[in-house]
C-alpha positions as CSV (number, residue, x, y, z in Angstrom):
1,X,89.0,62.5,71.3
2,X,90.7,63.9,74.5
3,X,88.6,65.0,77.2
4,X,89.7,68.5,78.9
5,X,88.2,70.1,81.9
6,X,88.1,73.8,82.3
7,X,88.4,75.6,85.6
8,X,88.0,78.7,86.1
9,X,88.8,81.6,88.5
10,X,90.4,84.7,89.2
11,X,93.2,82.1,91.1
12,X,94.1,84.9,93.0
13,X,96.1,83.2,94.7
14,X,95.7,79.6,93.6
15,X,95.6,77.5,96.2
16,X,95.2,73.5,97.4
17,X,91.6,73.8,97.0
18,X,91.9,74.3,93.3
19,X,94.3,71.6,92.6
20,X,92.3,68.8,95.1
21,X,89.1,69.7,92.9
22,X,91.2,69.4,90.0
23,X,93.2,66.1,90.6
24,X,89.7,64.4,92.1
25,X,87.9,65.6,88.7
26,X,90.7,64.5,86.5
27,X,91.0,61.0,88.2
28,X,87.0,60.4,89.0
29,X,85.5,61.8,85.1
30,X,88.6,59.8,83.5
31,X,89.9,63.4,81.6
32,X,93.2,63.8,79.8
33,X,93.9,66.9,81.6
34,X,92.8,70.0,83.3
35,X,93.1,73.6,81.8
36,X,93.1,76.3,84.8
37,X,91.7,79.2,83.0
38,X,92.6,82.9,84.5
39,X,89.6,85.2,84.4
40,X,90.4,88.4,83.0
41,X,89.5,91.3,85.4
42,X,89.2,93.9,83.6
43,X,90.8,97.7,84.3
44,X,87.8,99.5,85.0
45,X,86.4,97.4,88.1
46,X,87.5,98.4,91.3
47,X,90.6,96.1,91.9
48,X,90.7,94.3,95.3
49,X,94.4,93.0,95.0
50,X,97.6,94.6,94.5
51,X,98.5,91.5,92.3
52,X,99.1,91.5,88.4
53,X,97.9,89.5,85.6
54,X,102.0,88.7,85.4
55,X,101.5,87.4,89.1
56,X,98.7,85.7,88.7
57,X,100.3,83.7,85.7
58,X,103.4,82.6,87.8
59,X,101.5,81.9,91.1
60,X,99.3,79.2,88.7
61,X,102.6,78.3,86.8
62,X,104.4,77.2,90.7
63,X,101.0,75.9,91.8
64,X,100.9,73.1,88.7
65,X,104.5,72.6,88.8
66,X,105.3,68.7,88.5
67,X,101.6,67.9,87.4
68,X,101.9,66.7,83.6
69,X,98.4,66.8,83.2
70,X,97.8,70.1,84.7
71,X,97.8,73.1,81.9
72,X,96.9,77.0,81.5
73,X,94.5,78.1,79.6
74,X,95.2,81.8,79.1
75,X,92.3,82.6,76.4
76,X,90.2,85.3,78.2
77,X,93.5,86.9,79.5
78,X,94.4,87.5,75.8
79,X,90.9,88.8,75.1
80,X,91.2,91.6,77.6
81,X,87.6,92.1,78.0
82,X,84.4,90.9,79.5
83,X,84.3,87.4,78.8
84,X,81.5,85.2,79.0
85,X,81.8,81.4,79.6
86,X,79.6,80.8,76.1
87,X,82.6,82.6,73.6
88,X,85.0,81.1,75.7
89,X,84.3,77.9,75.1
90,X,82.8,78.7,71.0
91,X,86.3,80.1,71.1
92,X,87.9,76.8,71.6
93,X,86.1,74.5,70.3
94,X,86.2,76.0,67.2
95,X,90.8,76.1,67.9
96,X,90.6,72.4,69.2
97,X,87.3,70.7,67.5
98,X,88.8,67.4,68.6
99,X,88.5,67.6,71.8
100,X,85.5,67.2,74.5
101,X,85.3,69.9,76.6
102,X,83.7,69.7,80.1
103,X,83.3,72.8,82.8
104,X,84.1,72.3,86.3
105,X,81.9,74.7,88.5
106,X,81.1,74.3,92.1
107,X,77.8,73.1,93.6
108,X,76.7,76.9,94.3
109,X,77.5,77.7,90.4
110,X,75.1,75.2,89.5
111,X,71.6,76.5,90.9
112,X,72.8,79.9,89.0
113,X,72.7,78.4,85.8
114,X,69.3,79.4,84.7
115,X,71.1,83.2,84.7
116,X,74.5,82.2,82.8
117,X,74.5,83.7,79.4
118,X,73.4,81.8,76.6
119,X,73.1,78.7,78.9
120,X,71.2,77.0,76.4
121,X,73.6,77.2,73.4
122,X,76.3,76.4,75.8
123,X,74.9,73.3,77.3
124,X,74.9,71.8,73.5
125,X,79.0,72.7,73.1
126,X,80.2,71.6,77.0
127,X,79.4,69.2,79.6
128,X,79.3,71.0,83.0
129,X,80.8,69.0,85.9
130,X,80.2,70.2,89.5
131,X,81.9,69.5,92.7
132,X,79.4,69.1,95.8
133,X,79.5,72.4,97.8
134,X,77.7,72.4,101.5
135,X,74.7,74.4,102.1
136,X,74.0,74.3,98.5
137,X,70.7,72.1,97.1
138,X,72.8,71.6,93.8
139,X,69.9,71.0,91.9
140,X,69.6,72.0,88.7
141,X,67.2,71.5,85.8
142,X,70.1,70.9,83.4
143,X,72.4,67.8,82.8
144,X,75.1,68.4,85.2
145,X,77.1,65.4,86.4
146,X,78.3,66.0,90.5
147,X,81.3,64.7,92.0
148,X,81.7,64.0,95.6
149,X,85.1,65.1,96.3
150,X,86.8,66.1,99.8
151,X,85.2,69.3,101.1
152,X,88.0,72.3,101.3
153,X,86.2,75.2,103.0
154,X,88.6,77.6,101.0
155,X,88.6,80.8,98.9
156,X,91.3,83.0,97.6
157,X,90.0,86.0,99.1
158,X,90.2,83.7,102.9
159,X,94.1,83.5,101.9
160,X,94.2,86.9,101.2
161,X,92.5,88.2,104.4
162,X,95.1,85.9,106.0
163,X,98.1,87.1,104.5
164,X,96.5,90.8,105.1
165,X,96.4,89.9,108.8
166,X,100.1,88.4,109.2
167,X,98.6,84.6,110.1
168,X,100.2,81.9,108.2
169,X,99.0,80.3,105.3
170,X,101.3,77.1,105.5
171,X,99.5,74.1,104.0
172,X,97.1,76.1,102.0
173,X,99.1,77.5,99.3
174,X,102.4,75.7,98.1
175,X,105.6,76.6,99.0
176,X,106.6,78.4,96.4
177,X,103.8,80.6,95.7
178,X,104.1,81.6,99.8
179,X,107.7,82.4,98.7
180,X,106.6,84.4,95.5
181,X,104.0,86.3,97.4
182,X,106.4,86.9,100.2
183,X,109.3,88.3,97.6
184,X,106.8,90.5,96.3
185,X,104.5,92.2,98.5
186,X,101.6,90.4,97.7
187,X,98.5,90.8,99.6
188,X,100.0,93.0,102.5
189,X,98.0,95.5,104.7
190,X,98.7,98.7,102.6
């Protein structure tokens, strides 16, 4: 049975915080690989990036480049709606039932669990894994293993503001995505 953590995002852009999370996880939980999974944002909320789907896609496709255990899940970008972690995840295990499917969430995501849709049922079909966040308790009343990994004070929407701003964003992103974004006007002041 191969084990395969999920991570989620908008990976908008992707950066090294995502694939340190992802590379300690793989290594310290002993998975087979790691799916990124895309969120799908959908066309009626206020968009905050000038950024595709399409761009999204490549950025994650440059950022995994060379990792043979790193993959893309693109299953709630082909649903094209609202998509809650629960269908997701009935979704595949019902494509792949040989597999074991584990969620990796950060320590914050993990004292909002109590509010996740159909936490319950979900619990029964996927481990959750969480990554030690500061300020957060990360206590939870449900079985949720946590993984002390390196600490990356990093969001997407930090990069962006960067970018936005002119300051470099060497060492946070990889080289090629820079280049990508550069090439196409990503995240510029308008």
């Amino acid at each position: 049975m191969k084990k395969i953590g999920i991570l989620g995002g908008t990976f908008d852009p992707p950066h090294i915080g995502h694939l340190i999370i992802a590379d300690q996880i793989l290594h310290k939980c002993g998975l087979d690989e790691i799916r990124f999974m895309p969120n799908y944002i959908p066309p009626h909320k206020e968009k905050q990036t000038n950024t595709t789907v399409k761009d999204r896609l490549h950025m994650l496709e440059l950022a995994i480049e060379g990792h043979d255990r790193f993959k893309i899940e693109t299953i709630e970008l082909e649903r094209k709606e609202k998509s809650y972690t629960y269908d997701t995840m009935v979704i595949l295990k019902e494509k792949e039932p040989d597999h074991q499917f584990f969620f990796l969430i950060g320590g914050d995501m993990a004292d909002y669990l109590p509010k996740w849709h159909r936490i319950d049922e979900l619990m029964e079909i996927v481990q959750f894994i969480a990554v030690h966040r500061p300020t957060y308790e990360g206590k939870t009343e449900y079985p949720v293993k946590f993984v002390d990994i390196p600490e990356i004070h990093l969001s997407s929407s930090v990069i962006r503001q960067k970018i936005g701003n002119g300051e470099s964003v060497k060492y946070l992103l990889k080289d090629s995505i820079i280049q990508y974004i550069e090439e196409n006007g990503l995240y510029g002041k308008r």
